[in-house]
N, C-alpha and C positions, 0 to 999 in steps of 0.2 A: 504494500500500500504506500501511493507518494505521501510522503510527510504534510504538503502544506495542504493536500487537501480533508486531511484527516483532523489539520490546527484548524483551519477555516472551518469546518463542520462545527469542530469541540467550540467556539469562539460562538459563534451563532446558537447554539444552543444555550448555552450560558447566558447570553443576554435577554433572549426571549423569553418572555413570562405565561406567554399563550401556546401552545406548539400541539400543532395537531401530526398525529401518525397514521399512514394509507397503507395498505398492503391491494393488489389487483383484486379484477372482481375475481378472479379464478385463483385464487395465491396456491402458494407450496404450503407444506407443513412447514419449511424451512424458514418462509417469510414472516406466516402466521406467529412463529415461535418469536424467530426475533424482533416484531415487534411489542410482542407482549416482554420481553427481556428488557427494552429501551423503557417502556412505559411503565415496568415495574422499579426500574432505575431512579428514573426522573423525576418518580412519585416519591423519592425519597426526598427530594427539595421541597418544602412547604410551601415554598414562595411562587411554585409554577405549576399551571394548572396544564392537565395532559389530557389529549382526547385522540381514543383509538377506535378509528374508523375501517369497516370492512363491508363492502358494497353487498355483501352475501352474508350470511350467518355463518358461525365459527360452524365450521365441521365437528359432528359429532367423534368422531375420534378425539380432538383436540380439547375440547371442554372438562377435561381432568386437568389441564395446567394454569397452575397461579396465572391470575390476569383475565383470562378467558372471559368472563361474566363482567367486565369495562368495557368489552367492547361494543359501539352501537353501529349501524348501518348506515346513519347519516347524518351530514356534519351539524353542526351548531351552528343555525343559522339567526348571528343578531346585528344586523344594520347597523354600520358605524359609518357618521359624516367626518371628514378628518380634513382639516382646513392648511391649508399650509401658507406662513406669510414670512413674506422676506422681510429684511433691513429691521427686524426688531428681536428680541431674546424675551420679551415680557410681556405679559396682558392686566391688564385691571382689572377689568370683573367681567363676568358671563352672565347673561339675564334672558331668562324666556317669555315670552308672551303667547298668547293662544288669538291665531287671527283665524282668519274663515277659513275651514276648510285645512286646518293644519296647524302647525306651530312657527316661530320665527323666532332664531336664535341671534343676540347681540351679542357681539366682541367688543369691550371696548381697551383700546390701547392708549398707553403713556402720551402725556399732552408733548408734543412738539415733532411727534412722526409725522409725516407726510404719506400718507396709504393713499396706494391708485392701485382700482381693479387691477392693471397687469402686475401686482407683487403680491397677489394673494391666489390660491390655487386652490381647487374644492374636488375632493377624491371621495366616492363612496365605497365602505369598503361590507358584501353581506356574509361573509364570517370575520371568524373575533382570533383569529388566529395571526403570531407573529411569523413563526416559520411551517413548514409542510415537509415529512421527513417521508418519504417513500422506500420500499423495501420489497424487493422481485419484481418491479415493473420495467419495463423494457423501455415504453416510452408511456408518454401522459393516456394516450386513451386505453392502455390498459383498466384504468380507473373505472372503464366504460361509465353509466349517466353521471357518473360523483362527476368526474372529469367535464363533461359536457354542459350539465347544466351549470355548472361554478369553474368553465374556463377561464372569465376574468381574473378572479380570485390567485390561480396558478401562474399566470403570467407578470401577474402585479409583486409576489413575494419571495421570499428565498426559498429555494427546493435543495431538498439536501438527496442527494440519490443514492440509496446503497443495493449493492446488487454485485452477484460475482459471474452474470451467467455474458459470454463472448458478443451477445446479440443486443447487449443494452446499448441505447440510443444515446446514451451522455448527456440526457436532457435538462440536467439540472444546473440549478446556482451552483455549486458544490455537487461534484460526482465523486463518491464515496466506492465507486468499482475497483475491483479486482479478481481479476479472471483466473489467478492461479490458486484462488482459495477453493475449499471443497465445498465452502457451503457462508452464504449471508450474517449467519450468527457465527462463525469466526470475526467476521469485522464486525458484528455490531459489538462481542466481546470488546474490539481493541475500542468502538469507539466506547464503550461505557467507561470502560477502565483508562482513558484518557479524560473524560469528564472527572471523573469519581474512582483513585486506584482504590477504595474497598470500599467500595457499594455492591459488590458478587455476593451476595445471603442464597440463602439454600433455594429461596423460588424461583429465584434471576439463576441460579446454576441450573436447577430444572428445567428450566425454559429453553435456557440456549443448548443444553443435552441433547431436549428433543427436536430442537432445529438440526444439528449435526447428525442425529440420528437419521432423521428426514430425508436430508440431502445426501446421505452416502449410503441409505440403504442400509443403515444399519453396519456402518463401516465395511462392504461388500463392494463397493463401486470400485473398477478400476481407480479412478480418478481422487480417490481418497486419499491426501497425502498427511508425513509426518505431523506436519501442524495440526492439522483435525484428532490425531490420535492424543498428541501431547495437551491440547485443549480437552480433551475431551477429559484426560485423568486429572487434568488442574479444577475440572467440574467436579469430579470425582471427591476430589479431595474436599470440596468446600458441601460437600455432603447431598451435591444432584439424588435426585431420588429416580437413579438408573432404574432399579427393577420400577417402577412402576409405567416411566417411560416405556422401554420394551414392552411392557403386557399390553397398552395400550394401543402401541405404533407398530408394532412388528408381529406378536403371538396372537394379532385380533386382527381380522379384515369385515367388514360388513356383511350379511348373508347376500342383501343385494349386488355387493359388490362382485361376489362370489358366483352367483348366478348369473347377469350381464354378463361376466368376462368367460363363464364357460360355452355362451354363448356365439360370443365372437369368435375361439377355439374354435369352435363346430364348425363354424363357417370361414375359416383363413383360407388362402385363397395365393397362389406363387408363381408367380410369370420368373423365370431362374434365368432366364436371358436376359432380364431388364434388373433383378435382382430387388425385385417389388414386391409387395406382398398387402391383402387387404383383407377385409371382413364387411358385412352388411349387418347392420340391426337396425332392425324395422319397428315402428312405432310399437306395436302389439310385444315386443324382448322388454321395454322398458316395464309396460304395465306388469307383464306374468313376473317380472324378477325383480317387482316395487324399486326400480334404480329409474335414475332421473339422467338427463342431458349433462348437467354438471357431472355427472362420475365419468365423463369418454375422457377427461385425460389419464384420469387414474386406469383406466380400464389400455389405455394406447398405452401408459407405463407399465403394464403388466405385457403386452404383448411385445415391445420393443426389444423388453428384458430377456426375453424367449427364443429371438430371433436374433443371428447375427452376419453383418456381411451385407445388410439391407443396404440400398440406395433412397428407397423412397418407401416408406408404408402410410397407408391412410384405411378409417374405418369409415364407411359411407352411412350416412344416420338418416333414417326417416322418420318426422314428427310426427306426431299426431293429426295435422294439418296435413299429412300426406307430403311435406315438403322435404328438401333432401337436400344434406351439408355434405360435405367431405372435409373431412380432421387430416390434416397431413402432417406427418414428423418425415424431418429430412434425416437422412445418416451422412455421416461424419465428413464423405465427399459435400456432398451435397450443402453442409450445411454455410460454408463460408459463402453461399450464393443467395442467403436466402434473402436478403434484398431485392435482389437482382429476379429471382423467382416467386416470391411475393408481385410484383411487379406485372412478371407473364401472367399470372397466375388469377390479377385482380383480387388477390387474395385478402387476408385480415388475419392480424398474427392475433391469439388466443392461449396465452400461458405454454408457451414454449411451444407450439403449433402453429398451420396456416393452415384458417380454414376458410372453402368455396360453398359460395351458393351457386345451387343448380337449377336452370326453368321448370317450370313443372314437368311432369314425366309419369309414368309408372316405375318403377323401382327398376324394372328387369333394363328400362332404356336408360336412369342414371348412373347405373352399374356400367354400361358401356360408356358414358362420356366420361362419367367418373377414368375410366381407365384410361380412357384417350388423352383425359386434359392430365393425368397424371405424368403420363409415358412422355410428355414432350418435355418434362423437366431433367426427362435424366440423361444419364451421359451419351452414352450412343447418338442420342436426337438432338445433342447440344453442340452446336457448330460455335 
């Protein structure tokens, strides 16, 4: 992690007294975690109040860890007029009146200023927030409606961005990235402990555990390196309550989850020439195996993990409405394009995926375009 943007972070945080935290509408467990780790942190300071924002409901796996029950859906919305006037440092007094149809606020300033409309500036701002700290999002419309309907709001304040995954956008005030970490709650570790070196208590080590746990698969992921493992016993040590993490995140899967994914099984699908691979579930998988649209990334992680050498896999989903997405994850060639393939694609990135919408169709004819608009992205078809 570069040093100044780690002091710039810890700097901004410290001065803000309002500071709201995002995780995407689709987050990891990894993200989920560390922001419950920041916000149990920061709640250690009396003086600053925290708001932990999550566009979906906490996943029930996740609602056993400290914090969990703080978080709400949507932001705190309180209208602030914020006035801004040059050439003076002081005001006299503030006086309201009630005219028609509203209110009417006076300012009045020390006798011998000279105020003219161009030295005074009127900024409305409708949340109460100083900074916006985000965690696994790629770029701002990950946020999906948080993002959209309170875009002013983002563009107006500092963003601090933490995220370790190669595809993030670097859209913040402050990009808090690093790509050769295993997982988000490594760096939210270093940033707490550059706020606050012993603010780590057993539910802030809980937390960040089960973010590490999250993001390495239970320490299984290739990609898992020494620092994750040394974090991990330093969590250890401050008394993480590992067993109950694992029973929660690793020895328990959802029955629904379990049933959807056996599904997709059933149906996998391998063009070995193209080195592609897919599955179909159809409106009527979701109902019989009570699993919802939200569980296809989990459900494309369980299938990814199965399969190796992949160029491109995608599960083809039909709603209820009879309508029809394609979820695509790229593999490892594949994925330094995915800009550039998002792009062909008209696609929408969706928590580490790109997914397409399809015209209407019956299933049997999406299944063929599905396969058509896939196949042009991979290598053979890429001039």
């Amino acid at each position: 992690m570069s040093l100044p943007e780690m002091q710039q972070a810890v700097a901004v945080i410290k001065r803000s007294k309002n500071i709201a935290l995002f995780v995407p509408e689709k987050p990891s467990t990894d993200a989920f975690s560390s922001m419950m780790a920041l916000s149990l942190a920061l709640l250690q300071d009396t003086e600053k109040t925290i708001y932990s924002i999550s566009p979906t409901h906490v996943p029930e796996e996740l609602q056993f860890l400290p914090g969990s029950s703080q978080i709400t859906m949507k932001p705190d919305i309180q209208p602030t007029l914020i006035v801004d006037i040059a050439d003076t440092e002081s005001i006299e007094r503030i006086t309201q009146e009630h005219i028609t149809g509203g209110m009417r606020v006076h300012i009045t300033l020390p006798s011998g200023i000279d105020l003219t409309k161009d030295l005074a500036e009127i900024h409305v701002r409708q949340l109460p927030y100083d900074c916006a700290i985000l965690f696994g999002a790629s770029d701002l419309a990950d946020l999906g409606e948080t993002f959209t309907e309170f875009a002013d709001f983002f563009y107006n304040i500092p963003i601090i961005n933490i995220d370790h995954k190669p595809t993030n956008e670097y859209f913040g005030t402050i990009n808090v990235v690093d790509i050769t970490a295993s997982s988000i709650a490594e760096i939210t570790h270093e940033l707490i402990t550059s706020i606050a070196p012993d603010a780590i208590n057993q539910d802030i080590a809980t937390v960040l555990y089960a973010g590490i746990v999250g993001a390495t698969e239970s320490f299984q992921k290739p990609s898992t390196t020494p620092r994750a493992f040394q974090l991990a016993a330093e969590l250890m040590n401050k008394h993480a309550q590992t067993d109950v993490v694992i029973q929660h995140l690793v020895k328990t899967k959802p029955l629904s989850l379990l049933k959807i994914a056996g599904r997709t099984y059933a149906r996998l699908r391998h063009d070995e020439h193209g080195q592609l691979f897919w599955s179909i579930l159809r409106s009527l998988d979701f109902h019989e195996s009570e699993a919802t649209e939200a569980q296809i990334p989990l459900i494309m992680h369980e299938l990814t993990n199965n399969i190796s050498g992949y160029n491109a896999a995608f599960i083809l989903c039909e709603n209820e409405a009879k309508e029809h997405v394609i979820y695509i994850t790229l593999g490892k060639g594949l994925a330094k394009r995915r800009d550039e393939i998002q792009a062909q694609l008209s696609a929408k990135k969706q928590n580490g995926m790109l997914t397409v919408s399809l015209p209407p169709s019956s299933l049997e004819e999406a299944e063929v375009l599905a396969i058509q608009k896939v196949r042009q992205i991979l290598p053979q078809f890429h001039s």
